[in-house]
Each structure stands twice: as structure tokens, then as C-alpha cells.
PABA-179886 format. One record per residue: x, y negated, z negated of N, C-alpha, C, O, CB in turn. Coordinates in steps of 0.2 Angstrom, whole numbers, padded with zeros to 4 digits, always signed. Glycine has a CB too. Layout:
N
XYZXYZXYZXYZXYZ/...
//
This chain:
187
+0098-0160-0024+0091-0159-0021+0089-0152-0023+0093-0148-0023+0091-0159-0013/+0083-0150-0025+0078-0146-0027+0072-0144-0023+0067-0147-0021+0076-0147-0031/+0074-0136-0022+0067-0134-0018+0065-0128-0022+0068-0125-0026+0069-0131-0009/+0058-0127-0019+0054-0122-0022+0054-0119-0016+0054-0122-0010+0046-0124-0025/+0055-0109-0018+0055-0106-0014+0050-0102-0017+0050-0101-0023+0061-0104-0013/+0045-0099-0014+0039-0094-0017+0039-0088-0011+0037-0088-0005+0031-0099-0018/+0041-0081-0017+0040-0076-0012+0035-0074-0013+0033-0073-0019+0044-0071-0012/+0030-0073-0006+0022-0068-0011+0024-0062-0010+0029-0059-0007+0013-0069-0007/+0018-0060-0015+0017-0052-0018+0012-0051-0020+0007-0055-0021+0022-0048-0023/+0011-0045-0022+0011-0041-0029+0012-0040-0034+0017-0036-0034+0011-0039-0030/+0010-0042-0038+0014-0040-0044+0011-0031-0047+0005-0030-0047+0012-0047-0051/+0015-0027-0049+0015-0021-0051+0018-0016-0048+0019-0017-0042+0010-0019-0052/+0020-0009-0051+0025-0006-0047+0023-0003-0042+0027-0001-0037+0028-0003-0051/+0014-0003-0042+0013+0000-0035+0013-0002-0028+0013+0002-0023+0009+0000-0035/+0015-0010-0030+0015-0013-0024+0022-0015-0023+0023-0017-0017+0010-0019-0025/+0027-0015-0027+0033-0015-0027+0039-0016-0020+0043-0020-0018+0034-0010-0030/+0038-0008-0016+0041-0008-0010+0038-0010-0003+0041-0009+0002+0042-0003-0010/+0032-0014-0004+0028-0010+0003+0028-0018+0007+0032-0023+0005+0016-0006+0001/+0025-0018+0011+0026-0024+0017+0024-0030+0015+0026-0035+0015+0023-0024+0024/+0017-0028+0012+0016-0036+0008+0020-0038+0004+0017-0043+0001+0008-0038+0005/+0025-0036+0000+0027-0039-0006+0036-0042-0002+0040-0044-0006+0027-0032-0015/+0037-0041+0004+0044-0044+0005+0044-0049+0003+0050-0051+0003+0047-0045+0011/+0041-0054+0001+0043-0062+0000+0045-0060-0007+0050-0064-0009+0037-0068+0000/+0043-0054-0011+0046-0051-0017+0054-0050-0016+0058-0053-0019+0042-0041-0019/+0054-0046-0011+0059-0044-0010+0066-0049-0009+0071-0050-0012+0056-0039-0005/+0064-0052-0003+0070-0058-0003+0073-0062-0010+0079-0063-0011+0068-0065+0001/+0066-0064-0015+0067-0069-0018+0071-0062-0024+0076-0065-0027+0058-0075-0020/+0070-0057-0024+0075-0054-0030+0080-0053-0025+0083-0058-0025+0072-0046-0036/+0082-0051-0021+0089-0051-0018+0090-0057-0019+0092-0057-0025+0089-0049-0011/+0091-0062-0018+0092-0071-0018+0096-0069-0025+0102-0068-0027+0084-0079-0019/+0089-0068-0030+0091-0068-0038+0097-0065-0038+0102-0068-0040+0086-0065-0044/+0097-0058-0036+0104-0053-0038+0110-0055-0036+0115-0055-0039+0103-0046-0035/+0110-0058-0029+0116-0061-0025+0121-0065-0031+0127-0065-0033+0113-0066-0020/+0115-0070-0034+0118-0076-0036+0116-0075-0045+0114-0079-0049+0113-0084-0031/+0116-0069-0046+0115-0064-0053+0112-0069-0059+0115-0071-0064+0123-0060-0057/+0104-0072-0054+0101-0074-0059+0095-0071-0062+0093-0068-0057+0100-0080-0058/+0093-0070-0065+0086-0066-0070+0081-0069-0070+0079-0075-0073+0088-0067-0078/+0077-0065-0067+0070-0070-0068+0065-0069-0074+0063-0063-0075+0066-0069-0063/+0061-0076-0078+0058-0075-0084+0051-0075-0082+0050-0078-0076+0060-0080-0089/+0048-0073-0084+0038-0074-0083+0039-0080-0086+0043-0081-0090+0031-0069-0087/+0034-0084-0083+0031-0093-0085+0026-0091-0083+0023-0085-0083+0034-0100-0081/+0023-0097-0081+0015-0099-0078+0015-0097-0072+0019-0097-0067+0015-0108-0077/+0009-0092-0073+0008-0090-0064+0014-0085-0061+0013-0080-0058+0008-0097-0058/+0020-0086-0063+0025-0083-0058+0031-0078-0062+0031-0077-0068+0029-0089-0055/+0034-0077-0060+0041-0075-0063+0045-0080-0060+0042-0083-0055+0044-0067-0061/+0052-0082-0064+0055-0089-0060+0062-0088-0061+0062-0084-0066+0053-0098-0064/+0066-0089-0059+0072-0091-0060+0077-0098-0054+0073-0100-0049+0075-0084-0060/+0080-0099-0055+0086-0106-0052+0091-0102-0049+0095-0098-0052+0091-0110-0058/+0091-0103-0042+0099-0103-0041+0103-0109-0039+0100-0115-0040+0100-0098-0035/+0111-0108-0037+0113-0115-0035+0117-0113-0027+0122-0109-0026+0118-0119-0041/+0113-0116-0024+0118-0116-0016+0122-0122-0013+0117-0126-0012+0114-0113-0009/+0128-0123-0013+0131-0127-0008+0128-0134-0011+0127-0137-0006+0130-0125-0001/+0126-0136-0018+0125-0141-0019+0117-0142-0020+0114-0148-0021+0128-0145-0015/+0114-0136-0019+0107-0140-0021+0104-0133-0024+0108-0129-0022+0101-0144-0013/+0099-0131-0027+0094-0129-0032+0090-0128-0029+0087-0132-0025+0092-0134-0037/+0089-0119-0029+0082-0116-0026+0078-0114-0030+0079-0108-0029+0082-0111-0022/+0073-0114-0035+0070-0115-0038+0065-0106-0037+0059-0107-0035+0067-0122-0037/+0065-0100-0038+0062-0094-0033+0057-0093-0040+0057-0093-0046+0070-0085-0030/+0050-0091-0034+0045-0091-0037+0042-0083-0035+0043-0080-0030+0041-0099-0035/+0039-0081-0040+0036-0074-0038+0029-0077-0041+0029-0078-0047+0039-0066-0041/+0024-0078-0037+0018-0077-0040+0017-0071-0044+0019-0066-0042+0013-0077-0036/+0012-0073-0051+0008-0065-0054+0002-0067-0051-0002-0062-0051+0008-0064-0063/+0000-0071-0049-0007-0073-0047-0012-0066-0043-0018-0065-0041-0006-0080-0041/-0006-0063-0041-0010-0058-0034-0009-0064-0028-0009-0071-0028-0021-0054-0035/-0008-0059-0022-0009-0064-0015-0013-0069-0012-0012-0074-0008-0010-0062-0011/-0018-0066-0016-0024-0072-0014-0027-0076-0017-0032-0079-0017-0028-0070-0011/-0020-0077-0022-0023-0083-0027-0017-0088-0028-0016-0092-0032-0026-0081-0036/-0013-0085-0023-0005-0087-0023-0004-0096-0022+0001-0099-0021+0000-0082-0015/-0011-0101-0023-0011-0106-0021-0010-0109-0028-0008-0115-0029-0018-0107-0016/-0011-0106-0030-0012-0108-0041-0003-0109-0042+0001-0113-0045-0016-0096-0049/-0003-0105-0038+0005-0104-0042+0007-0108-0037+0013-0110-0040+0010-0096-0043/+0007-0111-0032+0010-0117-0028+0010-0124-0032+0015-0126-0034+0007-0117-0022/+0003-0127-0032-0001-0131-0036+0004-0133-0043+0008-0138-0044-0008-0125-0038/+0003-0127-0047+0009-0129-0053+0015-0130-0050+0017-0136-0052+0010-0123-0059/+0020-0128-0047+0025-0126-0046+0026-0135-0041+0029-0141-0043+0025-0118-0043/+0025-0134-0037+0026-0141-0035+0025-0147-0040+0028-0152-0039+0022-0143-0029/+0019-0147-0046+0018-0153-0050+0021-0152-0055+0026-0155-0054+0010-0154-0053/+0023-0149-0061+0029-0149-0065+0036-0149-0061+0041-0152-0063+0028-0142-0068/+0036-0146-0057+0044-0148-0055+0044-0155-0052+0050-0157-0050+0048-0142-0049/+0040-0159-0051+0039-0165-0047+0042-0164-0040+0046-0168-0039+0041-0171-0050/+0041-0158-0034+0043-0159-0028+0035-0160-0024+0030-0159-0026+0048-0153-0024/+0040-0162-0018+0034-0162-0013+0032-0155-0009+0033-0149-0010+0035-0167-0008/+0028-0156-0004+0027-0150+0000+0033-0148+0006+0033-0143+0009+0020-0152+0005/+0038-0154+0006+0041-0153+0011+0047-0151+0008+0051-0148+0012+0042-0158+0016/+0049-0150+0002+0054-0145-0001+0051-0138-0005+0053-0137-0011+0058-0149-0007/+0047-0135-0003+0045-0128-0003+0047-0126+0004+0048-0128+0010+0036-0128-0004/+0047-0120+0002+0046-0113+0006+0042-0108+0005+0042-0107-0001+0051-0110+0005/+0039-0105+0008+0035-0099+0009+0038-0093+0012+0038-0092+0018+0031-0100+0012/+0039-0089+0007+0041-0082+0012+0037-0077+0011+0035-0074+0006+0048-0079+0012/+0037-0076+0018+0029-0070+0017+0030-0064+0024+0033-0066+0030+0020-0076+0019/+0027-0059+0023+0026-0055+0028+0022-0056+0035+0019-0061+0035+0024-0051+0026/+0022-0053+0040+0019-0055+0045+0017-0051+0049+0021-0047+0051+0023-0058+0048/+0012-0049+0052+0008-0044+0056+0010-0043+0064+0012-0039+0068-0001-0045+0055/+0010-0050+0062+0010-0053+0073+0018-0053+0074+0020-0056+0080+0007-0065+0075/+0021-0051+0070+0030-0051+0072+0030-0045+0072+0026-0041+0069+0037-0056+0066/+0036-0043+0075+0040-0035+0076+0040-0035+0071+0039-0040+0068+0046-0033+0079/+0043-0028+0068+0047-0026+0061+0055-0031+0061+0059-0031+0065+0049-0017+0062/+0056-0034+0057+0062-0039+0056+0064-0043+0059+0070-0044+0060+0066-0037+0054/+0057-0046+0061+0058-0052+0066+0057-0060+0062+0051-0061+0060+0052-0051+0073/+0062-0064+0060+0063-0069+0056+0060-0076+0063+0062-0077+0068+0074-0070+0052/+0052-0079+0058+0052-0085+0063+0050-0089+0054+0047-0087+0049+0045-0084+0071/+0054-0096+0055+0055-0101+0051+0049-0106+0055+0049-0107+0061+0063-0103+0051/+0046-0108+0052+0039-0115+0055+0039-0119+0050+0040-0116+0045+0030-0113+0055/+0039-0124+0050+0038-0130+0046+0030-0132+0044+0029-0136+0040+0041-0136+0049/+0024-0128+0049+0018-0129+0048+0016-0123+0053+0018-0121+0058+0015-0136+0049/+0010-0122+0050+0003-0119+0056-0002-0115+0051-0004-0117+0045+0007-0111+0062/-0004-0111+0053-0013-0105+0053-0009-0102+0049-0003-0101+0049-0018-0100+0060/-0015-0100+0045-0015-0096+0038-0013-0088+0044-0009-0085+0041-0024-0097+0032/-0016-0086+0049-0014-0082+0052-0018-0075+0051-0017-0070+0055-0009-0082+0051/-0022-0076+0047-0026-0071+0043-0026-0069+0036-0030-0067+0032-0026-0066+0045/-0018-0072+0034-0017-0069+0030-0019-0072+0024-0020-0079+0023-0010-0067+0032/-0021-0068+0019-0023-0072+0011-0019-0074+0007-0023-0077+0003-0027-0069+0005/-0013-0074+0006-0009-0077+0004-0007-0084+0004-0006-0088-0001-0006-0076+0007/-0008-0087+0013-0005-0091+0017-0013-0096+0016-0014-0102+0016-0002-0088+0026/-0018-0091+0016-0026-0095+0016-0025-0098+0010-0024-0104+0011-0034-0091+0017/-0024-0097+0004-0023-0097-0002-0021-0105-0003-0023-0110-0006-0018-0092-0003/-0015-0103+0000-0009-0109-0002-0012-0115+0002-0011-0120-0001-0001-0107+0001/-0015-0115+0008-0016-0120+0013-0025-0123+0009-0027-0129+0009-0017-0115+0022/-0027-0119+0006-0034-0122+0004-0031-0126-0002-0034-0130-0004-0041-0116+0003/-0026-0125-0006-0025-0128-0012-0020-0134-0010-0021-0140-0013-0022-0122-0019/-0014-0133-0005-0015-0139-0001-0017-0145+0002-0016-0151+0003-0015-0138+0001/-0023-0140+0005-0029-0145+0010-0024-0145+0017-0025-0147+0023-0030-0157+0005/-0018-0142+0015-0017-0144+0023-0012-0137+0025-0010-0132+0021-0011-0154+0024/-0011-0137+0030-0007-0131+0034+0000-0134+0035+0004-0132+0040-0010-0127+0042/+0003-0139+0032+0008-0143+0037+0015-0140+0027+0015-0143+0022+0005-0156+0040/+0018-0134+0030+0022-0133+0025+0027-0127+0027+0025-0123+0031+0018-0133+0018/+0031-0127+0025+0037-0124+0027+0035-0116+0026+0033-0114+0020+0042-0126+0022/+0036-0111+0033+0036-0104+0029+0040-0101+0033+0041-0104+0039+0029-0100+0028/+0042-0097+0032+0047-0091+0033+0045-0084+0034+0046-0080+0029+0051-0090+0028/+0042-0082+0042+0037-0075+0042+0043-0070+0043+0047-0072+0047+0030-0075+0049/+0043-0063+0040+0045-0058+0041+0040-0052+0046+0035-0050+0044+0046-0056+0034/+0043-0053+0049+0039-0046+0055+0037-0040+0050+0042-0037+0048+0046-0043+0062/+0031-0038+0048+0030-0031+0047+0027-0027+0053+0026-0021+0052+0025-0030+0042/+0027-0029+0061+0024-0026+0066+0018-0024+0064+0018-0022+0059+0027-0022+0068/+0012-0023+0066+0007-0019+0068+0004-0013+0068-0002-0012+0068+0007-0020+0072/+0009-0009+0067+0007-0003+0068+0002+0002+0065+0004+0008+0062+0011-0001+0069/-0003+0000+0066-0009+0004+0062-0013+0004+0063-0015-0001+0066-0010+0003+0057/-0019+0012+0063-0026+0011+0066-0032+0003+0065-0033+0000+0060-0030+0018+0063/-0034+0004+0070-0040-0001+0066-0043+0000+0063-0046+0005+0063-0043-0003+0068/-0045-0005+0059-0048-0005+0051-0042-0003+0045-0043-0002+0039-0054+0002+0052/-0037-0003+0049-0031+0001+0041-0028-0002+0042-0022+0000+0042-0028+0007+0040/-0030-0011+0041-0023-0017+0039-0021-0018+0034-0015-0018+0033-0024-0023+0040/-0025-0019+0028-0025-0017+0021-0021-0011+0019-0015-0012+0018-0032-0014+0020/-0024-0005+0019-0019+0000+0020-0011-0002+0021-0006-0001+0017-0022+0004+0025/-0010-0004+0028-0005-0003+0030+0001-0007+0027+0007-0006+0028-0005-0002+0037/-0002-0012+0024+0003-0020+0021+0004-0016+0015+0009-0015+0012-0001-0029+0020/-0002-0012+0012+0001-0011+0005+0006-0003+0004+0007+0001-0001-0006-0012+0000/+0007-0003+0012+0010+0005+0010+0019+0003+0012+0020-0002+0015+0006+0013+0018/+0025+0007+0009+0029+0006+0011+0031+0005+0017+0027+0005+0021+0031+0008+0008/+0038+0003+0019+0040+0003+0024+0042+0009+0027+0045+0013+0023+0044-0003+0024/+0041+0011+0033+0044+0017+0036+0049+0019+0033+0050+0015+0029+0046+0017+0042/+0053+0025+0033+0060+0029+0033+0063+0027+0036+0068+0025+0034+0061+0035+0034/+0062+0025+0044+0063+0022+0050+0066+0014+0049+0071+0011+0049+0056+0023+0054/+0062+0013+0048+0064+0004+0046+0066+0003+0036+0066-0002+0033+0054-0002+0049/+0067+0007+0034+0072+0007+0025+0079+0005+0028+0082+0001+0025+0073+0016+0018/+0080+0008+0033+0088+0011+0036+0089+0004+0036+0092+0002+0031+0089+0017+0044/+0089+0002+0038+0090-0007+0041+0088-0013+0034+0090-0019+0034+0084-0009+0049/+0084-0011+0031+0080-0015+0028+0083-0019+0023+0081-0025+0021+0074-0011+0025/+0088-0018+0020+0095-0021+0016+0096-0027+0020+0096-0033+0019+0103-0016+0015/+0098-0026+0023+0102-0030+0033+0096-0037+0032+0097-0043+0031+0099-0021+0045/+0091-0033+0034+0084-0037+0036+0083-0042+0030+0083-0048+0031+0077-0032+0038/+0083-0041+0024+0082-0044+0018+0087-0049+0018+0087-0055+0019+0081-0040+0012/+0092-0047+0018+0100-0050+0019+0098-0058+0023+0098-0064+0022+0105-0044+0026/+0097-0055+0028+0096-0062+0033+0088-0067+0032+0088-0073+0033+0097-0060+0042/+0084-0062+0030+0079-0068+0028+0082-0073+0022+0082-0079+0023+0072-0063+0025/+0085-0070+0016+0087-0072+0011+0093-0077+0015+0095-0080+0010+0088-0067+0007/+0095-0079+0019+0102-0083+0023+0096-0089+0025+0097-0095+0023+0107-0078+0032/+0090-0087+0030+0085-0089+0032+0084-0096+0025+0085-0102+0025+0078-0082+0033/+0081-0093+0021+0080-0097+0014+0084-0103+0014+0082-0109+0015+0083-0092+0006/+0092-0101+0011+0097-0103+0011+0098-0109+0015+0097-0115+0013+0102-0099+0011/+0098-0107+0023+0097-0112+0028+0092-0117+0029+0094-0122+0032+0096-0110+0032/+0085-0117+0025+0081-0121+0026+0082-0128+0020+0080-0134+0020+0074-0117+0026/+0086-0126+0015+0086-0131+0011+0096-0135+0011+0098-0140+0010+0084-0126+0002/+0099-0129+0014+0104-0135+0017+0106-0137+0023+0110-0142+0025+0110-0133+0016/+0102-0134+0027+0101-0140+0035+0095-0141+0035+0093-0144+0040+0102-0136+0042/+0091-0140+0032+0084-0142+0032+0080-0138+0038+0082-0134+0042+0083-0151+0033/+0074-0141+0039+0070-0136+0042+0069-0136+0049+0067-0132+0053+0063-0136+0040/+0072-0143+0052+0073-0143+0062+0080-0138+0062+0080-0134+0066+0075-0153+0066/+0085-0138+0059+0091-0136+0061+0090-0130+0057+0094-0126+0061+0096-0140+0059/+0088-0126+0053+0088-0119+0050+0083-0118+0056+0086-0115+0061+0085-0118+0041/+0076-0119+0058+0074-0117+0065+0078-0113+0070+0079-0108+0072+0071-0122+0068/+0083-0120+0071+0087-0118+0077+0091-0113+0076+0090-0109+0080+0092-0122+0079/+0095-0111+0070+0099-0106+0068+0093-0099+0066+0096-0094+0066+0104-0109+0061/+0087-0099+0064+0084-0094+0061+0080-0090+0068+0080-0084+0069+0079-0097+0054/+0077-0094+0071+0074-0092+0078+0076-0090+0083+0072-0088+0088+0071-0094+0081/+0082-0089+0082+0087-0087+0090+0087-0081+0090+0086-0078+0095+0095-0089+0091/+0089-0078+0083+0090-0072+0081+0084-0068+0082+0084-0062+0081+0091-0071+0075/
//
């Protein structure tokens, strides 16, 4: 079995560390774990891993975030899967700092990314994987605050945190997405 895993980001080195690009972040931890190399293709950087019998397929859009729907689009039609063997992993405003919630569907949430992907869809009903970035920022400085790194405060942990999103991944494609739920949301 084969799944598409798509971390959003940024692509460039500005944007490298900072909260919007964790889906960056898991999908090269995955890669390094399992010491595969990612090539540029179409839209993305790509590489294969293999877990426990099945094939995760990790996708970095070059699209930028809010075109991240382009790189779904191909990615599901050349590999011939469907929507229900993707993954999304993406940051999150409305979660604490490294708070892992796994959904099988919902609301783009504001985020352009997730609007992206859902309008090239047509639908919201697809697998995502939200990473808590918490909140914490004046108003008007949401922008700002996704594209700035992550605290000093929360780096300290942040190996740890990437760790288990990246388990998060792993879980949704070998227990699939009711039973990776149960195991990913408890935490």
C-alpha cells in the first residue's frame, strides 16, 4: 500500500525554521530517519520511504503555501491514489505548542495552505495532521508570527515534538486513520 504524505512550507532558507514550515520539518526528519534523499520533481521535493510494509511517498511543495493545492492535484494523479491515502501535515494556530491532533476531515481553519488544498479538492473530507504552534502573538501579527522561528523556549523540546508528529505519520498509514486517531489524540 502507498500513501502520499505532503509537509507544507516554504520553500527557501528564510523560511526554513519557523512554524509555518513544520510539515517541512517532519517530512525531512521521516526522510533522515529512514536516510532517504529528497529530489526536486514537479511542484515538490520527493522522496519514498518504506515502513512496516507500506510506502510513504513525502512531498514538500515548492508551490509556496498557498498554492500547496497544485502539488496535491499532481501528486495524487500520477501516483494514482486517492484522497484517502494522503496525509497533510501542517501547523496549527488553535493548538498549544506541540499539540498533535490527527482528523480525517474538516475547515481549512484559516489557514492557506489547507484552503488551497480543499479548493483543488472541492472537498474538506481528507486526512491532516495539525501541529500546535499556539497563538501567541499581538493582533494583526499572525503572519509575522508563523513565519518567525520557534521560541528558544520551545527548540528545547522541538526534536521530541517532530519525533512523534513524524510516529503520528507512520501511524496513519499502518493503522489507518480511526485507529492512529486513537493512538495520536490521547497524547
Amino acid at each position: 500500500m502507498k500513501y502520499l504524505v505532503l509537509g507544507l512550507g516554504n520553500i527557501g532558507p528564510e523560511y526554513a525554521n519557523t512554524r509555518h514550515n513544520i510539515g517541512f520539518m517532519v517530512a525531512d526528519y521521516l526522510a533522515q530517519k529512514h536516510e532517504a534523499r529528497f529530489d526536486i520533481n514537479r511542484h515538490a521535493f520527493v522522496t519514498e520511504i518504506k515502513h512496516k510494509g507500506k510506502t510513504f511517498v513525502l512531498v514538500k511543495p515548492t508551490t509556496y503555501m498557498n498554492l500547496s493545492g497544485k502539488a496535491v492535484a499532481h501528486y495524487l494523479t500520477s501516483l494514482k491514489l486517492e484522497k484517502e491515502q494522503m496525509l497533510v501535515v501542517t501547523d496549527d494556530l488553535a493548538l498549544p505548542y506541540g499539540k498533535l491532533r490527527l482528523k480525517g476531515k474538516g475547515s481549512a481553519g484559516g489557514h492557506n495552505g489547507l484552503k488551497s488544498i480543499q479548493e483543488t479538492l472541492g472537498t474538506d473530507e481528507y486526512a491532516r495532521l495539525r501541529f500546535g504552534v499556539d497563538a501567541n502573538f499581538p493582533k494583526g501579527r499572525q503572519v509575522d508570527y508563523v513565519l518567525d522561528p520557534f521560541s528558544a523556549d520551545e527548540q528545547i523540546d522541538l526534536p521530541l515534538r517532530i519525533e512523534r508528529a513524524a510516529e503520528a505519520v507512520l501511524a496513519f498509514g499502518t493503522l489507518g486513520i480511526e485507529r492512529a486517531m486513537n493512538v495520536v489524540n490521547v497524547k
